[in-house]
N, C-alpha and C positions, 0 to 999 in steps of 0.2 A: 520492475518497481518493487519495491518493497512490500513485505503484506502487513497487515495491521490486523489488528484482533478484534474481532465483533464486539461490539459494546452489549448486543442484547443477550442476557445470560437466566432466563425464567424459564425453566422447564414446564412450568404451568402454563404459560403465555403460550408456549412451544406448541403444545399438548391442544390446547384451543381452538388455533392456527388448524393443526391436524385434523383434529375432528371437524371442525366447518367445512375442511374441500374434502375430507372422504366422504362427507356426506355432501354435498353439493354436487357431487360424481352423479347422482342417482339423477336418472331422467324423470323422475316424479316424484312431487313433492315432499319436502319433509318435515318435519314437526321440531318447532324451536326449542319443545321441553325438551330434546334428547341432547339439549345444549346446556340447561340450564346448571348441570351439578357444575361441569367444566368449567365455564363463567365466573360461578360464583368462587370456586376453589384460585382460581386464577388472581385474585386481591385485586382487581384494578383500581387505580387511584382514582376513577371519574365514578364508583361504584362500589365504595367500601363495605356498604353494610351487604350486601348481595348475600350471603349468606346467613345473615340476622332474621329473626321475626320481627324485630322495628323496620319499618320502612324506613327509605333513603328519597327522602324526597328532593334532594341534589341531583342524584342520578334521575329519577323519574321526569324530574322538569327540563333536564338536558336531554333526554329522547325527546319529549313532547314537543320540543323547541324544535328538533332536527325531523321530524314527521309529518306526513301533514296532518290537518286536524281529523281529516275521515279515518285517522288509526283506529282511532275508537270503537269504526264500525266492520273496521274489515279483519277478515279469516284468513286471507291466502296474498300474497306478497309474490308478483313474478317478477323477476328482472333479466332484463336483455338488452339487447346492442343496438338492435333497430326496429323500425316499423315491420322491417319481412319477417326479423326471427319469433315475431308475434304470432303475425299471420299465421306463417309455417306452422307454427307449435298449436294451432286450434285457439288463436285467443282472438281472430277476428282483427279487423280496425280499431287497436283499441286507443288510437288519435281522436276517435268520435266518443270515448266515454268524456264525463266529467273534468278536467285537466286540474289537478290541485300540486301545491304548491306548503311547504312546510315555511315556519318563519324562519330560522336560521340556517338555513341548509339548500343551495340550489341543488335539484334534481327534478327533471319531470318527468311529473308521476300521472296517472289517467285513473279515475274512480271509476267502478262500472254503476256505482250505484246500488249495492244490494253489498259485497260482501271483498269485492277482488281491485286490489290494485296493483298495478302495471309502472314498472318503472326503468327509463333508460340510466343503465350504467357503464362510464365511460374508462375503466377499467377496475381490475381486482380491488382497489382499494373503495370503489364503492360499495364492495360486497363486506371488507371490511370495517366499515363504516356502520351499513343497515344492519346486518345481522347481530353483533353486539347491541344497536340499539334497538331493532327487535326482542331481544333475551334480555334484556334490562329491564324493558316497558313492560313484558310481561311477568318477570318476576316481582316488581312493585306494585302492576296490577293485582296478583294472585295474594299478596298480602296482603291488601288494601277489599280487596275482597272479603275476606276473611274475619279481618275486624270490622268493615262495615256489617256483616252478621252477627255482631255480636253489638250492637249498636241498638238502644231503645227505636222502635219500630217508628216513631213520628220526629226522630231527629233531628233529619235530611229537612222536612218541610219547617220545621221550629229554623232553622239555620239560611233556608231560604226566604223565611219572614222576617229574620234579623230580630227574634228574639233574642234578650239578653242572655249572653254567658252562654248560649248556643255553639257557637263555632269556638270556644275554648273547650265547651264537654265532646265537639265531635274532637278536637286537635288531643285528647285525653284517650278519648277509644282508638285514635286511630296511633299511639304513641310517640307523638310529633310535637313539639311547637306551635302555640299558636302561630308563632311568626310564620315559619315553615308552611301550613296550614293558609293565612295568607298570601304567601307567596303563590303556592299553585291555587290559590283563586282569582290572583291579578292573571299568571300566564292563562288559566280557561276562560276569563270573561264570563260571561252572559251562560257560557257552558258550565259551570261550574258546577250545579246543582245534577244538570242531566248527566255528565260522564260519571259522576259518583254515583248518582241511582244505577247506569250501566253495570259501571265496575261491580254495586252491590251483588247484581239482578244476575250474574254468570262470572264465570273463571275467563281467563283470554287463555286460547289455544293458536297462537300464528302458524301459518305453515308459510313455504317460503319455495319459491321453484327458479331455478336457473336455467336461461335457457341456453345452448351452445360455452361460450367462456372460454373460447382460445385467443392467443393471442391477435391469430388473424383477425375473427371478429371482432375485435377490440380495434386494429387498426383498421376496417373495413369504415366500423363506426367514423373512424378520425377524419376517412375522407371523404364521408358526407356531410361530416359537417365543414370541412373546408373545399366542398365542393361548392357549397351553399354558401360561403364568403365571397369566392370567387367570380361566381353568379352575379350577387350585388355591386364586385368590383373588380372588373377584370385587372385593370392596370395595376392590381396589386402584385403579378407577378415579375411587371417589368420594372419596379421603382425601388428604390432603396427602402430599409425602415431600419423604423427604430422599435424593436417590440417591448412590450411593456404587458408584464403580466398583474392585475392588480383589481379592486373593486373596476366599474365602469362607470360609477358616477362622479369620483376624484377629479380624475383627469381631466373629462370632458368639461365639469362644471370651471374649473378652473381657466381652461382655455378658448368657452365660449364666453363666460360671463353673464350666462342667461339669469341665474338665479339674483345678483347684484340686481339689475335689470327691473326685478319685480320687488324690489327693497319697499315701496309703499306698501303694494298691495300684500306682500305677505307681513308687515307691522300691523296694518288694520287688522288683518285675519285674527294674529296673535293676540291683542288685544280685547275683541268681544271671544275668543272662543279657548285662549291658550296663554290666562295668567302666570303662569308660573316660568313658561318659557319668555311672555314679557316682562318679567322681574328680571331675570336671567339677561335680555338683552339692555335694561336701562342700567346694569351695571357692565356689561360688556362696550357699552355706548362710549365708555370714559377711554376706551383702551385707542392707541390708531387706528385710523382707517381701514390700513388694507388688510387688518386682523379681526377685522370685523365681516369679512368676507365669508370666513367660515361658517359664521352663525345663520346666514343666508343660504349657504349651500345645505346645508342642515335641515333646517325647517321647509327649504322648500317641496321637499316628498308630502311632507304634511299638510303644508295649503294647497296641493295639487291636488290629494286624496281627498280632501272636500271641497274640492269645487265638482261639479255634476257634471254630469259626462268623462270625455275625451280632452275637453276643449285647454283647458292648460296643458297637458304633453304633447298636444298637437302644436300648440304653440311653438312650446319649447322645442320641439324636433325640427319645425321648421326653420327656428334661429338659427340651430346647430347648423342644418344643411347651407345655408347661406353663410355659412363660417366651414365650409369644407369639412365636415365631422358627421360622418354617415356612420348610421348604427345598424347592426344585422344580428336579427336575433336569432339564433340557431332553429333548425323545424329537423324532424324525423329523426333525430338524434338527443345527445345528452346536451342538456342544459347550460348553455356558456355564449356568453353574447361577445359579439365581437364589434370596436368601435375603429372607425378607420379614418383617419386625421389628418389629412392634405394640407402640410404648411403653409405653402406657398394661399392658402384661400381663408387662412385663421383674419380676423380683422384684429389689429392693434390695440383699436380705441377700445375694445371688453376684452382684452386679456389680462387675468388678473396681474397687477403690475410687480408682483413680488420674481414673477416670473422673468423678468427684463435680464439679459444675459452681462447686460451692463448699468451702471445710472446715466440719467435721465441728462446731457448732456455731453456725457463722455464718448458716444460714439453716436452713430446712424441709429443706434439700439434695434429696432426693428427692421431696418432698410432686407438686411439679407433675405427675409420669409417673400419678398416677390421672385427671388432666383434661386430658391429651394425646389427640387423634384421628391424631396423626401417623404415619406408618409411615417405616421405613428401606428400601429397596431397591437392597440392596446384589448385586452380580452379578461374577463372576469377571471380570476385566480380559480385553476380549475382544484380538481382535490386530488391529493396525493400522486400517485403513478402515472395517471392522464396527462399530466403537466409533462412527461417526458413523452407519452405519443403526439400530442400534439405540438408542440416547440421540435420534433424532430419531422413530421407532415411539413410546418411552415418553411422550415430549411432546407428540405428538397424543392419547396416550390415558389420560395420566390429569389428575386436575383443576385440583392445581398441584406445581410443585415449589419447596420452599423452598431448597433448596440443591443442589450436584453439586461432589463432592468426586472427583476422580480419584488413585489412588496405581496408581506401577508400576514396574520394573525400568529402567533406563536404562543405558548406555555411558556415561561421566564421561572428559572429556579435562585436567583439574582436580584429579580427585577420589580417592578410595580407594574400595575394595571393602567396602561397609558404611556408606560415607555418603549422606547425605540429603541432594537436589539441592532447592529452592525456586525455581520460576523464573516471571520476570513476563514473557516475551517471548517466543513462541512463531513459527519458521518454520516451514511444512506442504507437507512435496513435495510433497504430493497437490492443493493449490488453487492451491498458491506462492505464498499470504497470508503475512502478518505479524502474529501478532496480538501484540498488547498488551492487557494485563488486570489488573484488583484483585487479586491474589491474597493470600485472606483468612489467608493462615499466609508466621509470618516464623521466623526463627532459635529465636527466645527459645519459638516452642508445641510445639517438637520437642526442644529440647535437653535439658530436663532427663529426659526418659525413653530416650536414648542412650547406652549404655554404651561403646563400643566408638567410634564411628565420630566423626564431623564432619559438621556441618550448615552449607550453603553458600545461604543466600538470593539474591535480585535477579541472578540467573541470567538464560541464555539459552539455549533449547532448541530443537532440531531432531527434528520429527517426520518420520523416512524409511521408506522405503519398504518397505524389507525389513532385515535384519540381516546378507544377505551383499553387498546391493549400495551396501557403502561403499570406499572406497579410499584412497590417501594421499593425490591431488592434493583428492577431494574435501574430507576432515579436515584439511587444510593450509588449503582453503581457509574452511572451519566457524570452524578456531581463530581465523585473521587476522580474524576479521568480529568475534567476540569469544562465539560459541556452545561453549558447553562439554559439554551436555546432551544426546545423542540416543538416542531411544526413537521407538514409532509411533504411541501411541494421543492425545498432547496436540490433535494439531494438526485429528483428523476431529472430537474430542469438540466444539472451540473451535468447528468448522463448523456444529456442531448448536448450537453454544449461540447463536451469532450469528440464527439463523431462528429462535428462541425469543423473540427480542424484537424485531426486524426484520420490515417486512412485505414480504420478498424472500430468494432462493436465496443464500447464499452466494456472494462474490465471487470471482474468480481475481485472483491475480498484484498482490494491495493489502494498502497496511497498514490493518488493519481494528481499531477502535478500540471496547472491550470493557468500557469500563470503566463503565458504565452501567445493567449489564444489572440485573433487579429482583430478584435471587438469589444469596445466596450463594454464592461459586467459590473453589474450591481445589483446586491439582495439586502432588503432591507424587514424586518417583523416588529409591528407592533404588539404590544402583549397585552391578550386577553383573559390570559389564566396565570396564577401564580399556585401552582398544587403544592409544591411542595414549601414553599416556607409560609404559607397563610391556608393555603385548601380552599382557596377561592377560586371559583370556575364557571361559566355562563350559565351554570344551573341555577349558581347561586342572582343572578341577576344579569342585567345587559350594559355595556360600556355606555350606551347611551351618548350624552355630548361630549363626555371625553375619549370616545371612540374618536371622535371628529379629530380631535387635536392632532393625534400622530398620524392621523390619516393623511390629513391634508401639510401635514409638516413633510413626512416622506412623499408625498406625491410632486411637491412643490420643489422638495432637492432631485427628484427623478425631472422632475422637467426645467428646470436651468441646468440641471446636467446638460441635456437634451438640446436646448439651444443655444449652448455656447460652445460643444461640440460641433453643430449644424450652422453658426455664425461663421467659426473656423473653417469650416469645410467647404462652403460656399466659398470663405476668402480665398482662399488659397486655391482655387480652383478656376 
């Protein structure tokens, strides 16, 4: 094959890279300052000011966001593959600390309570991930530090009384924006007052411990946790599927119908407790029916998160199950849930109807789902590298896959916040392949269930390495090549797909030609960041209900893909 030329061209970036695993070699911990000149020298785009004395309160609210909230309180950061290399290493059970949980970031982590937290990573790109935003959080800390020192001494409590003109003289000392300033007091809540007294009261010093980090254990990790699928479903190894790599709330809500279901009871909720999302639905009210689905799928996290107890997810779980859609949450391992969707047991009357592979008189429509043996397995979009041990675990272990559909989050240097990237050309830091590929979805199977945004087909996409190690020269040089698209999971899935029909590893540094394979493929990213033509990024806020829109637009053309694929195949069989 031909070779292609790495698009990643930073020596600084290089250099970053370098320094994090020579030091990560070390079987005892190491201290995040020895990170921090590199970092900052590195310009990354999610962390411009990194070398200023103004804070970057972009970059700070993007770790904050991806941590969980006990960062605040902890010194020492270990990460590993399982529950033994814990053990092993002297750190005890630590499944029985505290289990915390970051808001935009799946990983789980364990609090011990006093200073130390433990977290499974399910390969090297977690470590790319943490450790930037480790070295981030504390370079903004140490500044924020700093100026809170030089802060009149009764500030903090004038600010926490909501004295006037208060939180404009601390957004003064601390040289911010009020807005800004707001901002990271909507993302702490109720904490807001306390982590700034912290931050005043001491400097942050992390230290950071790796435990083992071969590949073996990495793929050790993979197959406990698809031991642990397994378990809850045997017959997944002998039935066809369709895999589906994507959130796991999409899917399922779409194809149980559970949240429609509760259409009264979550409008009351909204109404005494959540004005502004009831304004939002009495103008969504006017639009069709079945587009009004989504705004139920949406809200329903949030009337479920107050009602007390258990008692609504149990619910809803139990719907699911009597519609054949068993969920398995991953245990002893990294954090990735897995949803497993037995056609043949979906009920017709709640599936949301956009999904129909046909209209509503034109065939049997639903008849074929009683003589379907197929399953869905669908599994949270894991991060970065993972995505290829795991999609290569599923395909040594079950019988066939008829399809692998991936949807995910991406950076758009093109695009807006809400559109839908389509792309046939995938470059992979990680191999420094090329791939080129059929990709089975174009404009026209996403657009009409779009409201809000833009669908961009015959794209080009960059799958990198982590989310803070990009920069200008290298996005300078992504755009001239003609790559619009960067996310991290396209380009390890494409690695695995490649050794699903090849009798060999995965190539480096080739354009690897795709188009062949004996399976349906589809990858589709909605965009949550636009850095380079606005510098807007989920620091700067969250997609919120226009997250929703492309979500459930891609999910809905992933699943009439899906059954009219599964219609055919029944037919003809």
């Amino acid at each position: 094959m031909e070779r292609t030329v790495p698009i990643r061209s930073s020596e600084e970036i290089e250099l970053y890279l370098r320094t994090i695993y020579s030091l990560l070699r070390s079987t005892n911990e190491v201290q995040i300052r020895s990170l921090e000149l590199v970092h900052a020298r590195m310009n990354s785009s999610l962390h411009t000011l990194a070398g200023a004395e103004t804070p970057d309160f972009s970059a700070l609210i993007y770790t904050l966001l991806r941590l969980p909230d006990c960062i605040t309180s902890v010194n020492k950061v270990i990460l590993g593959q399982s529950l033994e290399s814990f053990a092993l290493n002297g750190f005890g059970a630590v499944e029985t600390w505290q289990e915390v949980a970051a808001k935009a970031r799946r990983r789980r982590c364990f609090f011990d309570g006093s200073s130390q937290l433990a977290c499974y990573i399910a390969s090297r790109s977690d470590i790319d991930d943490v450790i930037p935003s480790l070295t981030a959080l504390q370079i903004e800390w140490n500044k924020l530090h700093h100026l809170l020192n030089t802060a009149p001494a009764d500030l903090l409590k004038k600010v926490a009384a909501g004295k006037h003109h208060a939180l404009s003289e601390l957004a003064a000392v601390l040289l911010v924006s009020e807005d800004d300033l707001q901002r990271l007091q909507t993302v702490l809540g109720g904490r807001f007052i306390n982590i700034l007294e912290m931050i005043a009261s001491r400097e942050s010093d992390f230290k950071v411990q790796l435990l083992n980090g071969s590949l073996n254990d990495y793929r050790k990790a993979t197959q406990t946790w698809w031991r642990n699928v397994e378990e809850h479903y045997p017959e997944i190894n002998r039935r066809p599927i369709y895999f589906v790599s994507s959130n796991t709330h999409s899917i399922t809500n779409l194809l149980s119908g559970y949240a429609v279901t509760q259409k009264d009871n979550i409008l009351a909720y909204l109404a005494r407790e959540e004005p502004q999302l009831m304004a939002e639905w009495e103008a969504l009210s006017q639009e069709p029916e079945p587009n009004q689905a989504n705004f139920f799928y949406y809200t329903l996290k949030k009337f479920q998160a107050a009602m007390p107890g258990d008692s609504a997810w149990a619910d809803q779980y139990q719907f699911e199950q009597e519609r054949g859609i068993r969920r398995v949450a991953s245990t002893h391992a990294f954090d990735i849930e897995a949803n497993i969707i037995d056609l043949a047991a979906l009920d017709p009357n709640t599936i949301d109807p956009r999904i129909a592979p046909c209209p509503p008189g034109d065939c049997g429509q639903w008849d074929f789902l009683s003589k379907t043996d197929a399953l869905i397995l669908n599994i949270d979009y894991p991060l970065g590298f993972a995505a290829y041990n795991l999609l290569a675990k599923i395909a040594e272990n079950t019988r066939q896959i008829l399809g692998i559909y991936v949807m995910g989050k991406a950076a758009s240097l093109n695009g807006g916040r809400g559109d839908v990237i389509i792309p046939n050309v995938v470059y992979d830091e990680h191999s420094k392949n090329t791939f080129l590929f059929d990709n089975h979805f174009s404009a026209r199977d996403v657009s009409p269930f779009l409201s809000y945004g833009t669908v961009l087909d015959n794209q080009k996409s960059v799958s990198v390495l982590g989310t803070f190690l990009q920069n200008s020269t290298i996005m300078d040089v992504i755009y001239r090549e003609g790559y619009t698209d960067i996310e991290m999971e396209a380009g390890p899935y494409l690695s695995a797909v490649f050794e699903m029909y090849r009798p060999q590893r995965n190539p480096v540094n080739e354009i690897v030609n795709l188009y062949k394979v004996p399976f349906d493929l589809g990858i589709l990213h909605y965009v949550s960041d636009t850095p380079y033509s606005t510098g807007h990024n989920l620091g700067k806020g969250t997609l919120s209900y226009y997250g929703v829109d492309p979500t459930y637009a891609v999910s809905l053309s992933i699943l009439r893909r899906i059954m009219d694929l599964e219609m055919q195949r029944v037919t003809a069989g």
